[in-house]
C-alpha positions as CSV (number, residue, x, y, z in Angstrom):
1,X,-85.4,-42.1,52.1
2,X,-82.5,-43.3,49.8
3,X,-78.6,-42.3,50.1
4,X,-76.2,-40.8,48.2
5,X,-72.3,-41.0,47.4
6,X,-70.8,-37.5,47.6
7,X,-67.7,-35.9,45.9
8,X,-65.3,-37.4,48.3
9,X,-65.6,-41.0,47.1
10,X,-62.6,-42.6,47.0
11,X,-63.8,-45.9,44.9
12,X,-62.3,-48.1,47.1
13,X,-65.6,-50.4,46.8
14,X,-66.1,-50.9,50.6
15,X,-69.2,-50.0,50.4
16,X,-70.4,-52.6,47.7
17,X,-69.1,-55.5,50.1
18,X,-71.9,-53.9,53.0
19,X,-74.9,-53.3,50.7
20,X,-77.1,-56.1,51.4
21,X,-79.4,-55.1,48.0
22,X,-76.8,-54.5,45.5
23,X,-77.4,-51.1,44.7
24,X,-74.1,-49.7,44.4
25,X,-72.5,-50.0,41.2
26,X,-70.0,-50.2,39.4
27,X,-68.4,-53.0,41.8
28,X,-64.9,-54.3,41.2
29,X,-66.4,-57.3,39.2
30,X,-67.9,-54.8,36.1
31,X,-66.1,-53.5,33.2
32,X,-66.5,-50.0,34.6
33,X,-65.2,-50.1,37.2
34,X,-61.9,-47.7,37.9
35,X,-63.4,-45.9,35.3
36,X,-66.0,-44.0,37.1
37,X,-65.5,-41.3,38.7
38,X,-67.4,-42.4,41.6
39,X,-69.4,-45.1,42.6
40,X,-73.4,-44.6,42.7
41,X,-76.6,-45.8,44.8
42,X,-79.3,-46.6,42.9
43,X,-82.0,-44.8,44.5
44,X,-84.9,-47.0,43.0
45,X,-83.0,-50.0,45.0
46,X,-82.0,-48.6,48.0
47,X,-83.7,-49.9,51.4
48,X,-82.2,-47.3,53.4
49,X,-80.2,-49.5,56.0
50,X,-77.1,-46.9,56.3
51,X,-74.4,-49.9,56.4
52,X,-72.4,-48.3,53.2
53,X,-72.5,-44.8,55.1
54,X,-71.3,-46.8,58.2
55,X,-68.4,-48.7,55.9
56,X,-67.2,-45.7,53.9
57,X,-64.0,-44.8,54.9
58,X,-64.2,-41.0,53.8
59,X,-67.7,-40.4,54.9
60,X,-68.7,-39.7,51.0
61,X,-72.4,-41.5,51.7
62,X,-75.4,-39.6,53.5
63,X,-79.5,-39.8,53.3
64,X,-80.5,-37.5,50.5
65,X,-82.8,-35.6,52.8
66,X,-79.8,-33.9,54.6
67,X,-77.4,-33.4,51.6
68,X,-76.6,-29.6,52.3
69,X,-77.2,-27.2,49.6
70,X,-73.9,-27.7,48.1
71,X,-74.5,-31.1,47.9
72,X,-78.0,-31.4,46.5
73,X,-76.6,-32.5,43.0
74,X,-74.9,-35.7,43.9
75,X,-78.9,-37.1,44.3
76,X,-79.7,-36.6,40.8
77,X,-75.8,-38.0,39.8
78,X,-76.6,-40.9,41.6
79,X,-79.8,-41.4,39.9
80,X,-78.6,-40.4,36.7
81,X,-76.2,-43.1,36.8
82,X,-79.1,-45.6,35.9
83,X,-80.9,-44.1,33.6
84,X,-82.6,-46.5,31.1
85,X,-82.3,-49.4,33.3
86,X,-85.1,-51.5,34.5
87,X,-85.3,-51.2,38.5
88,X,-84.8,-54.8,40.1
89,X,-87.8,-56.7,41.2
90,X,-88.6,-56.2,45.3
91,X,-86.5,-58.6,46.8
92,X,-85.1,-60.3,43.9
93,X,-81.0,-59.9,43.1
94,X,-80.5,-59.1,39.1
95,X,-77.9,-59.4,37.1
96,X,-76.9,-57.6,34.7
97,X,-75.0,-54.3,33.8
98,X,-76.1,-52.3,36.4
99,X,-76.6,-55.2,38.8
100,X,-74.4,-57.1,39.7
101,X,-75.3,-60.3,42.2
102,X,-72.6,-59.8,45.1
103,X,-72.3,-63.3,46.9
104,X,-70.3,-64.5,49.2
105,X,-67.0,-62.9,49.7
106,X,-64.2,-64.6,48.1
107,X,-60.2,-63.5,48.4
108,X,-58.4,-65.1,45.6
109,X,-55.5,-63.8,46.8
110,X,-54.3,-65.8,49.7
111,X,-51.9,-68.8,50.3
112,X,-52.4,-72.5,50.9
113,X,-53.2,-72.8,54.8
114,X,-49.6,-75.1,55.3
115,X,-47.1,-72.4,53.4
116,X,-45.3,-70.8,56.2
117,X,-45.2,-66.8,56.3
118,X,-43.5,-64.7,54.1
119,X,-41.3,-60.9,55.1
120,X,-42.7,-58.5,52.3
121,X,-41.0,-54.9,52.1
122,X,-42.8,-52.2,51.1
123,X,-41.6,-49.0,49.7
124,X,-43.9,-46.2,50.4
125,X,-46.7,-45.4,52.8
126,X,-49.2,-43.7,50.8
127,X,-52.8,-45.4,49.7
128,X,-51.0,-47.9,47.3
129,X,-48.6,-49.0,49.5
130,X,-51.1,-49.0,52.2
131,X,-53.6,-51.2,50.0
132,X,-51.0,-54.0,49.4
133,X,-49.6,-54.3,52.9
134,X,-53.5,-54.5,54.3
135,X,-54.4,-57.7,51.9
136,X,-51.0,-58.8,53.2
137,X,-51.8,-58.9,56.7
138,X,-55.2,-59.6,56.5
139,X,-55.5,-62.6,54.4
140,X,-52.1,-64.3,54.7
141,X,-49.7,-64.6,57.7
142,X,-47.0,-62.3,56.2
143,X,-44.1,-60.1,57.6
144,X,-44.4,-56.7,56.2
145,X,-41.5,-53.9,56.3
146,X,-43.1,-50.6,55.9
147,X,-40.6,-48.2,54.4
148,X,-40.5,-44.5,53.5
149,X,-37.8,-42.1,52.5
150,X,-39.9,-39.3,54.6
151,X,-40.0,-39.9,58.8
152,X,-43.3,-39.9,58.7
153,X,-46.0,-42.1,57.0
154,X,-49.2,-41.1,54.7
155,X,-47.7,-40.1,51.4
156,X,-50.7,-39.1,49.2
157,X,-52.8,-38.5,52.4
158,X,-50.8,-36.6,54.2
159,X,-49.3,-34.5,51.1
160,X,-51.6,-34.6,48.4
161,X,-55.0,-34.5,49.3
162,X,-56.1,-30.7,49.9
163,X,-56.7,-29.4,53.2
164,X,-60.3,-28.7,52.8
165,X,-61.2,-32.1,51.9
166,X,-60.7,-33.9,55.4
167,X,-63.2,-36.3,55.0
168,X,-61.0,-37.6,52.4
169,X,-58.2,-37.7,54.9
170,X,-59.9,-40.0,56.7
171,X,-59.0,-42.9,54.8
172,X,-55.7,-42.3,56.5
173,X,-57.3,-43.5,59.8
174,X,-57.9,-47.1,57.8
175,X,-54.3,-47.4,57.0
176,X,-52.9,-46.0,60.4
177,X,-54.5,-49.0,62.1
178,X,-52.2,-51.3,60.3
179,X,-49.0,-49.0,61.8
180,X,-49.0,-50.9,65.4
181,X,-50.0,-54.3,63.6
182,X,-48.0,-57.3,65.4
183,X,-46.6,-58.4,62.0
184,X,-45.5,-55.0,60.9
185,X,-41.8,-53.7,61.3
186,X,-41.9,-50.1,60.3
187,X,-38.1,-47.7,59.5
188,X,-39.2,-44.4,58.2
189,X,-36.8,-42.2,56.9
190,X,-35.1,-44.7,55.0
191,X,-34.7,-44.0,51.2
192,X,-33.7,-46.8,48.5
193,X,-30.6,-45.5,47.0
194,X,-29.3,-43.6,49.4
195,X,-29.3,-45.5,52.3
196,X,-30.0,-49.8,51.1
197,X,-29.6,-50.4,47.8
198,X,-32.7,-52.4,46.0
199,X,-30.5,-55.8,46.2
200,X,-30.0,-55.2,49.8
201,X,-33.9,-54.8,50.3
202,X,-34.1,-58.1,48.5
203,X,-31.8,-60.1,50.9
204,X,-33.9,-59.7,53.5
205,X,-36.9,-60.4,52.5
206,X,-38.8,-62.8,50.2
207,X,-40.4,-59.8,48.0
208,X,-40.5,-56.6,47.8
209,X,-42.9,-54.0,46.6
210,X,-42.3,-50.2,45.5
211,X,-45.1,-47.9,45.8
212,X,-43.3,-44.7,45.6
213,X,-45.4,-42.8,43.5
214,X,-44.8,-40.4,40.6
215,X,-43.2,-37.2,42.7
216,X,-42.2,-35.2,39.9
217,X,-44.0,-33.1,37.2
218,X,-44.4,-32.7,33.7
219,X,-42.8,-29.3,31.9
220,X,-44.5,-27.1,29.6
221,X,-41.5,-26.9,27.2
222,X,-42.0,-22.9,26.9
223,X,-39.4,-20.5,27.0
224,X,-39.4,-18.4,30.6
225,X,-40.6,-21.5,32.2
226,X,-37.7,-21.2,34.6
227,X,-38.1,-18.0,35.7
228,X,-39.5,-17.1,39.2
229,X,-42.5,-17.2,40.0
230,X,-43.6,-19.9,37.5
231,X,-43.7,-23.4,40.1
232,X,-44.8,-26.7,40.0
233,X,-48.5,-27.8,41.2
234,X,-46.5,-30.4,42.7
235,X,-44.9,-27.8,44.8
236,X,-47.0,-25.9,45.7
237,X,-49.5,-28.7,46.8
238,X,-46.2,-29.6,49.2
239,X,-45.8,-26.0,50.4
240,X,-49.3,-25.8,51.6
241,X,-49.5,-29.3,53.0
242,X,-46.1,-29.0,54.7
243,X,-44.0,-31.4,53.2
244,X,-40.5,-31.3,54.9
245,X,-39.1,-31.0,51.3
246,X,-40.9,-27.9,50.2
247,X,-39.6,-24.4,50.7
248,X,-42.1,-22.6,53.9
249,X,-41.8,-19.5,52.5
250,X,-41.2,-19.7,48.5
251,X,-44.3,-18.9,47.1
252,X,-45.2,-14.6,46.4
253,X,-48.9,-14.0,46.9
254,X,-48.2,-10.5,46.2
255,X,-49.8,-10.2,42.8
256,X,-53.4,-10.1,42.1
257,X,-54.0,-12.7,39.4
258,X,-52.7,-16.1,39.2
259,X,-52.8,-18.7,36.1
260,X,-52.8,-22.3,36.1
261,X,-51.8,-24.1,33.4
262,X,-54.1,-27.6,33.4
263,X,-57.5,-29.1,33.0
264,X,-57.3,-31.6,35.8
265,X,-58.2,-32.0,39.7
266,X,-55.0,-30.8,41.0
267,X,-55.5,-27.6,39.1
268,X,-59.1,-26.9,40.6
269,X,-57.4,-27.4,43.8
270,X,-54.9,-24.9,43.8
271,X,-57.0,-22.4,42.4
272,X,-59.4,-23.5,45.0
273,X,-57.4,-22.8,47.5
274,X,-55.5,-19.8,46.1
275,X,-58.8,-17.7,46.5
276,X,-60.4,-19.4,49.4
277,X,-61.3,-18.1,52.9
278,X,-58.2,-18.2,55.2
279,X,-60.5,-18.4,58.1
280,X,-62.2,-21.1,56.6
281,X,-58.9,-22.8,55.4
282,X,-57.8,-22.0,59.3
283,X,-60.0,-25.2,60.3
284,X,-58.0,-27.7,58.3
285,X,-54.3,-29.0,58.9
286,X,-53.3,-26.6,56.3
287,X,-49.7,-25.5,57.0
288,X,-49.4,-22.7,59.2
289,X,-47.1,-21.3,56.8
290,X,-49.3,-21.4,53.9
291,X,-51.8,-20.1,56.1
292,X,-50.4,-16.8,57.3
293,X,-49.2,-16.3,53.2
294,X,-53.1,-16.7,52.3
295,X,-54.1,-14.4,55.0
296,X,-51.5,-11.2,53.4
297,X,-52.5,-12.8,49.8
298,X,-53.5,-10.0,47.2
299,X,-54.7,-13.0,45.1
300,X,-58.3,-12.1,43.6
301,X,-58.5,-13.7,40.5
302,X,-57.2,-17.4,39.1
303,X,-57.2,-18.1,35.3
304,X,-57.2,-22.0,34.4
305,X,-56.0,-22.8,31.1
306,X,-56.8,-25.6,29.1
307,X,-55.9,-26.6,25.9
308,X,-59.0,-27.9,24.7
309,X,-62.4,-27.8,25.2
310,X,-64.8,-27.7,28.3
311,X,-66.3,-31.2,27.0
312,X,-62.3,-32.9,26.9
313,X,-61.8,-31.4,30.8
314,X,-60.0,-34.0,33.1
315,X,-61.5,-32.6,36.6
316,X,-64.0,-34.8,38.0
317,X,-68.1,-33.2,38.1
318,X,-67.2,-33.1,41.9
319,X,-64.2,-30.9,41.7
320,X,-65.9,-28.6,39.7
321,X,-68.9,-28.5,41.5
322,X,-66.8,-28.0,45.2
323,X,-66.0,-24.5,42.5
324,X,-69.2,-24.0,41.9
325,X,-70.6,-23.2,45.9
326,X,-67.4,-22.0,46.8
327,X,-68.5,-19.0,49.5
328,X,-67.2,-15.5,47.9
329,X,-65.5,-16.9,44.8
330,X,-67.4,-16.4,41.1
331,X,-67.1,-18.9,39.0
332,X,-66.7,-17.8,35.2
333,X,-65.7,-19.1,31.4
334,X,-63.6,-17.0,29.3
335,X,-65.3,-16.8,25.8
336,X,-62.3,-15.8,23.7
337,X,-63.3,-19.0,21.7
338,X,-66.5,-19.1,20.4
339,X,-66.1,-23.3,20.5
340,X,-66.0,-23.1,24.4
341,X,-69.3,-21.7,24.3
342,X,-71.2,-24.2,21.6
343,X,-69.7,-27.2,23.3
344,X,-70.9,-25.8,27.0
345,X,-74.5,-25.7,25.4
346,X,-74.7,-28.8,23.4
347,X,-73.9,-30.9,26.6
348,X,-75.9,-33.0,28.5
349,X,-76.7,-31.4,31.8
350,X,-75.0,-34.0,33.4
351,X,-72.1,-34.2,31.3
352,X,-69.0,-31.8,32.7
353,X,-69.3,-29.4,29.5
354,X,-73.2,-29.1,30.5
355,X,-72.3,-28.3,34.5
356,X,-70.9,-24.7,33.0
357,X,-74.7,-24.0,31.8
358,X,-75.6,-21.0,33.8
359,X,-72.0,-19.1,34.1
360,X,-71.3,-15.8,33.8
361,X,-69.4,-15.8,30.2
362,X,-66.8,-13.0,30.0
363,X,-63.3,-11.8,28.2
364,X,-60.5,-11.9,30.5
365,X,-59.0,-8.5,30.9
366,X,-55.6,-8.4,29.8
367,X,-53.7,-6.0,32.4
368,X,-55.7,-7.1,36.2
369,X,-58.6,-9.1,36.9
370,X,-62.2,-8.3,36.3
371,X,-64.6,-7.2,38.7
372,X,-67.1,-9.9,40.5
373,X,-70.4,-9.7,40.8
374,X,-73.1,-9.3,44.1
375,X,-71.0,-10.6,47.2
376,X,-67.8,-12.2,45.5
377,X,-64.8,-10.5,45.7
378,X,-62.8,-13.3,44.0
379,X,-63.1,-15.1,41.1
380,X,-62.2,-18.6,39.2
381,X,-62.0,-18.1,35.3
382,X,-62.2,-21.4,33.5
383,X,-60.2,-20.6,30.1
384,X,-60.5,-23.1,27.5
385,X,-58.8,-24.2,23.9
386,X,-56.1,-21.9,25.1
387,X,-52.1,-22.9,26.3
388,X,-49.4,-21.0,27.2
389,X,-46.9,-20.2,24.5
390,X,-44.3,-17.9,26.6
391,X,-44.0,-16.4,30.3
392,X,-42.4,-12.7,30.0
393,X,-40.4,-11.2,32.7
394,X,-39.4,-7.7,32.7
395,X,-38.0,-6.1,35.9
396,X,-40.5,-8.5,38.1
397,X,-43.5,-7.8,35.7
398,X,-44.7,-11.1,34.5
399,X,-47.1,-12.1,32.0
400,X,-48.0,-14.9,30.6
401,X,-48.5,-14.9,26.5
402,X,-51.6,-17.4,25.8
403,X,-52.9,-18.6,22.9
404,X,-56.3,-16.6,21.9
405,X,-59.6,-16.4,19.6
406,X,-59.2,-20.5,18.2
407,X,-55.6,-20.7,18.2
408,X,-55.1,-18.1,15.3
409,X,-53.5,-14.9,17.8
410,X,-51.9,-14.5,21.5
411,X,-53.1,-12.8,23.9
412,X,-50.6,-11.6,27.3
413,X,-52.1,-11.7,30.6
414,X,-50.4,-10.0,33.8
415,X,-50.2,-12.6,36.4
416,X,-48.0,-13.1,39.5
417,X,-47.4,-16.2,39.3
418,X,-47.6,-19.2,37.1
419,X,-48.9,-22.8,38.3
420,X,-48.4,-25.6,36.4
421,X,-50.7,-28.8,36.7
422,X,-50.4,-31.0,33.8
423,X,-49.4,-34.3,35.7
424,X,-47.3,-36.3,37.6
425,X,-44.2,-38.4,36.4
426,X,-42.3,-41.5,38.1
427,X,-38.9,-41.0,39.0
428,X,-36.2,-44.1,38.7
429,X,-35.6,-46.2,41.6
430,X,-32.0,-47.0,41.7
431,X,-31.9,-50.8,41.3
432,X,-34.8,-51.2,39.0
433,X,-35.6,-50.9,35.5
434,X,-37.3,-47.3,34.1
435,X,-39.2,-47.0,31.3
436,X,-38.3,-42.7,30.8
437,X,-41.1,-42.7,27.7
438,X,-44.2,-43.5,30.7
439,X,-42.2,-42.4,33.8
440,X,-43.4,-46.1,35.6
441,X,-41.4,-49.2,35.8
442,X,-41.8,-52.1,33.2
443,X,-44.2,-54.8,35.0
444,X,-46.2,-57.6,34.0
445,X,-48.8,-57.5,36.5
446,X,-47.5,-56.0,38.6
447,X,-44.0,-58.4,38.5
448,X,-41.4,-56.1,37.6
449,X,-39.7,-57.3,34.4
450,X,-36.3,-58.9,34.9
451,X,-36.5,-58.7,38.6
452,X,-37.8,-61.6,40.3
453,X,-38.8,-60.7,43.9
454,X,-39.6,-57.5,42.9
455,X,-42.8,-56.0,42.3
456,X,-44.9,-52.2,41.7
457,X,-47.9,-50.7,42.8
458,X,-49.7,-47.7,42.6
459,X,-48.5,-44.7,40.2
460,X,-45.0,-45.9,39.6
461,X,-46.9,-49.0,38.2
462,X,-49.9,-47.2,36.0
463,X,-48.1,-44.0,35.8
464,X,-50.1,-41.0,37.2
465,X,-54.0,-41.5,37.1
466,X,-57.2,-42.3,39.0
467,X,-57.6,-41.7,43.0
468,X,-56.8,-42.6,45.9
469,X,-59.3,-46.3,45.7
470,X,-57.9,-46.9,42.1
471,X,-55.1,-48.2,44.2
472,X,-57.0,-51.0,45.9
473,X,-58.0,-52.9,42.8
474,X,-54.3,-51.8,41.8
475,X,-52.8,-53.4,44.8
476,X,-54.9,-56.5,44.2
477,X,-53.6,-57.4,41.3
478,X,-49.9,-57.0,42.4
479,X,-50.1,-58.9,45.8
480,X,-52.4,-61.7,43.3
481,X,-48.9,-61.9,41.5
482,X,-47.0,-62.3,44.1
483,X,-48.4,-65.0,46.0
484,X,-49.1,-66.6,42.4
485,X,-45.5,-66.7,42.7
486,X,-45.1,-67.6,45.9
487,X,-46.6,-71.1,45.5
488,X,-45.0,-71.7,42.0
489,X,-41.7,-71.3,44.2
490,X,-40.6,-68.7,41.6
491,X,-39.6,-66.0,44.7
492,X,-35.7,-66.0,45.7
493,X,-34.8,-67.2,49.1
494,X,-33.2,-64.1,51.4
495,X,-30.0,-64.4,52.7
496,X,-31.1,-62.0,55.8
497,X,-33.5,-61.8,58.8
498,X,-35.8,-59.5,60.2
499,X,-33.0,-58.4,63.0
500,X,-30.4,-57.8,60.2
501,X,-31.9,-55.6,58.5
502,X,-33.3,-53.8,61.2
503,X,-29.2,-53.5,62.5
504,X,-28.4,-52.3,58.0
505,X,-31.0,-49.9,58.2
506,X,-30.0,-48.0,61.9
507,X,-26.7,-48.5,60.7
508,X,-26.9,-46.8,57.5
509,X,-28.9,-44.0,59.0
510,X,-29.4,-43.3,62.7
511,X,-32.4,-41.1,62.6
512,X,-35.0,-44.1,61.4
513,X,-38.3,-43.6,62.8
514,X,-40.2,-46.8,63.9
515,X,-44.2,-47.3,65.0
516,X,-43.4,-45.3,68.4
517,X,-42.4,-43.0,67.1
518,X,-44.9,-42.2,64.4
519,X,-47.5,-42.7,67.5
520,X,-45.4,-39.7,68.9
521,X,-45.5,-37.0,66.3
522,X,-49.2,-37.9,65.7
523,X,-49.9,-37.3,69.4
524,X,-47.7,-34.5,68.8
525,X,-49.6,-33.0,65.8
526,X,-52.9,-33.4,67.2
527,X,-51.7,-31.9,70.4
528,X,-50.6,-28.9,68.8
529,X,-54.1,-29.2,66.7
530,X,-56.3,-28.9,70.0
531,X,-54.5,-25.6,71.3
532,X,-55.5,-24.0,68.0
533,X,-59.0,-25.2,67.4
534,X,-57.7,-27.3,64.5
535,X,-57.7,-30.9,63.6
536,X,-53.6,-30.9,63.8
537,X,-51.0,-28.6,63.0
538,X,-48.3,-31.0,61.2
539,X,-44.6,-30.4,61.8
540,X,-42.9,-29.2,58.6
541,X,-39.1,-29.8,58.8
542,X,-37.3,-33.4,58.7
543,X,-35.5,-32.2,61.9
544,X,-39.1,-31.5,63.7
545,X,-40.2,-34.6,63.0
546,X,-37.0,-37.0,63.7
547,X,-36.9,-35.0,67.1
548,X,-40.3,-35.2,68.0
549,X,-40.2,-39.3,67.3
550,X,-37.3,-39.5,69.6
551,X,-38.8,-37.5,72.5
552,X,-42.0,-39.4,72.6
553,X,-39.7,-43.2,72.7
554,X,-37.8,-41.6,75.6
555,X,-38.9,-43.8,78.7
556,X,-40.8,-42.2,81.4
557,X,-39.3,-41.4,84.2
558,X,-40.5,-42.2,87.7
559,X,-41.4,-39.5,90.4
């Protein structure tokens, strides 16, 4: 019996460092790597030990014999993954494209044994931020400030991924251990701009690194893009994973049909979850007020647009394949373009174009949605070679005007509500420099330019691509810089300690939330989580969470 990697890989490559065989490929030392979208076991070499199912931080990796039905794809995607390579000899390592000899462990990224300890700052608590502050802690005897604008830590985690994909969540469990770590000083709530300035930052610590992310979207440039009803992926990913910033109840479910505009994973996510199961979605952390809106939703039918073809798509063959078992929903391609079709049959059966094989092909009814077929009552239509020109309100009647037939006519669709999910961009950081063309900050690995001290990670650094594991190799590289740095001497010397920036921070803003109190609202959430047969039920306001980390530092008192 051999494993498999599922769709929830994250790429983070713990599992290579485990696999006593070298079976799982690509590692971080191959060309492909970060370019995959997941890593693979290589059945032929596999000796069935179970440590990269016991390492993996998302539980992605399980015996092929009990991969459920849903699942039963990722053995051949594995396999498929070495395809005209020889299989290593029994017991011999091999190197080579596919296999790569994994010795000893070796960190390049440390510091001589006799430099004393540096005090890092880092600017955001999501999976980049998180990466960089673990190879801080763990291979050097550095000071890290953990900052975040929000009271609570996670970022990406906590906000990004969707609900139904905990095991994903779980690589939040990795990063949460480094919360309580003796060298860690955490002040959540604190935003860099508002509250320190980025020189400030620097005089209290040797270096600092921003992982803030890209928070904002990309615009369709269309006219009627600003009329309601037509939102942001990005916000409605935060409505229904309760960010304190998003609106609980801006988002009308009232209409039957729903288009996305986008080709990528975010897309199949909200259109996952726009015509999922409430009661299955009532298992997750999903916010209770998203929630009770998908329970009253009239939402049957999701149109995703993309502007070219299936064989161009940007999801991942896991996304669409978590479509493609989804309980009650149909999944379907539009074929107003004769090209959609010819490319879906050309492909490889492995290729994403060649995953459509088998659909139900149908035209997209103008006016509502089209009827599905045996036991689904919802469906998914995957539209291709076909954009938005125009969104037409009249009165609280919207459609949206398309582009139709290979690009020569429009067609109008009636839809409720317009989603659109056609990226991420970095916002400026006050302080630093901004490149507005990219939406990242101008770096040299990872150094960024004219700012010595300072240094990116994560999407602000590569703008808005790969997953969540993209950001350990990511991270690698930056803290490599920085302790490159370090011993050339090139880092300024701070002007501030530990304690006196502690003292600027409170000062500055008196509702900072430390480690205790992040313990608290997580006892708090999972609390909350247990009365309702969920795994948490995450408090959704600023003020909920500042009061909640307060009430769980107050002492106890003595009966």
């Amino acid at each position: 019996m051999t494993y498999a990697i599922t769709q929830t890989c994250c790429n983070d490559a713990t599992c290579v460092a485990v696999c006593p065989v070298n079976c799982i490929h690509p590692t971080p030392e191959e060309r492909a790597f970060g370019s995959t979208e997941m890593l693979h076991i290589d059945p032929r070499a596999c000796i069935d030990c179970g440590a990269c199912a016991d390492a993996c931080p998302v539980d992605a990796i399980f015996p092929v014999d009990s991969l459920a039905a849903g699942q039963r794809e990722y053995a051949d995607i594995n396999a498929a993954y070495y395809e005209g390579e020889e299989a290593p000899p029994a017991g011999a390592a091999v190197d080579g494209p596919n296999f790569h000899v994994w010795g000893e462990p070796v960190f390049g990224r440390s510091l001589p044994s006799d430099f004393g300890p540096l005090r890092v700052a880092v600017v955001g608590t999501g999976p980049a931020g998180m990466y960089a502050a673990q190879d801080l802690l763990l291979h050097t005897a550095a000071e890290v400030t953990l900052i975040d604008r929000l009271p609570v830590a996670g970022g990406l985690v906590r906000y990004g991924v969707a609900p139904d994909h905990p095991a994903t969540k779980k690589v939040g469990d990795t990063f949460s251990r480094f919360h309580s770590h003796p060298r860690v000083r955490m002040h959540l709530g604190i935003e860099v701009g508002r509250d320190v300035t980025a020189e400030e930052l620097a005089a209290h610590h040797d270096a600092v690194i921003y992982a803030v992310g890209a928070s904002a979207d990309r615009r369709l440039g269309i006219p009627g893009e600003d009329s309601p009803g037509c939102l942001s992926a990005t916000s409605f990913v935060a409505w229904y994973n309760a960010h304190p910033e998003a609106v609980a109840q801006g988002v009308d479910l009232s209409a039957e049909r729903v288009v996305v505009v986008g080709n990528g994973n975010v897309a199949l996510d909200v259109a996952r979850i726009l015509v999922a199961d409430p009661e299955a979605l009532a298992g997750t952390d999903i916010a209770a007020h998203a929630l009770k809106a998908l329970r009253a939703s009239r939402v049957r039918e999701v149109v995703v647009l993309g502007r070219r073809g299936p064989e161009d798509a940007a999801y991942t063959r896991s996304e669409l394949l978590a479509l493609k078992h989804l309980p009650g929903v149909e999944l379907v391609v539009d074929d107003h373009d004769p090209r959609a079709g010819a490319a879906i049959d050309a492909a490889g059966a492995g290729d994403r174009a060649g995953m459509l094989r088998g659909l139900a092909r149908v035209r997209t009814n103008a006016a509502s949605p089209g009827p599905g077929s045996g036991a689904a009552d919802r469906r998914i239509v995957l539209r291709f070679h076909s954009e938005p020109v125009e969104i037409l309100d009249d009165a609280g009647a919207r459609t949206v005007r398309v582009t139709d037939g290979g690009g020569e006519g429009t067609a109008d669709l009636a839809a409720g509500m317009l989603l659109r999910a056609i990226g991420y961009r970095g916002l400026p950081v006050p302080g630093l420099p901004f490149d507005e063309t990219s939406g990242t900050v101008p770096h040299e690995g990872g150094r960024v330019a004219g700012l010595p001290g300072g240094y990116v990670v994560g999407w602000i650094k590569r703008g808005p691509s790969g997953g969540i594991g993209a950001n350990r190799t990511c991270a690698a590289e930056t803290v490599g810089t920085l302790l490159a740095d370090a011993v050339a001497g090139t880092l300024p010397t701070p002007t501030g300690d530990a304690k006196a920036f502690r003292r600027l921070a409170r000062r500055r803003n008196r509702r900072v939330v430390d480690a205790r109190g992040l313990a608290a609202i997580d006892r708090a959430e999972r609390d909350r989580g247990r009365r309702d047969g969920r795994p948490r039920v995450k408090l959704a306001t600023v003020e909920e969470l500042v009061a909640t980390a307060r009430a769980g530092r107050l002492p106890r008192l003595s009966r």
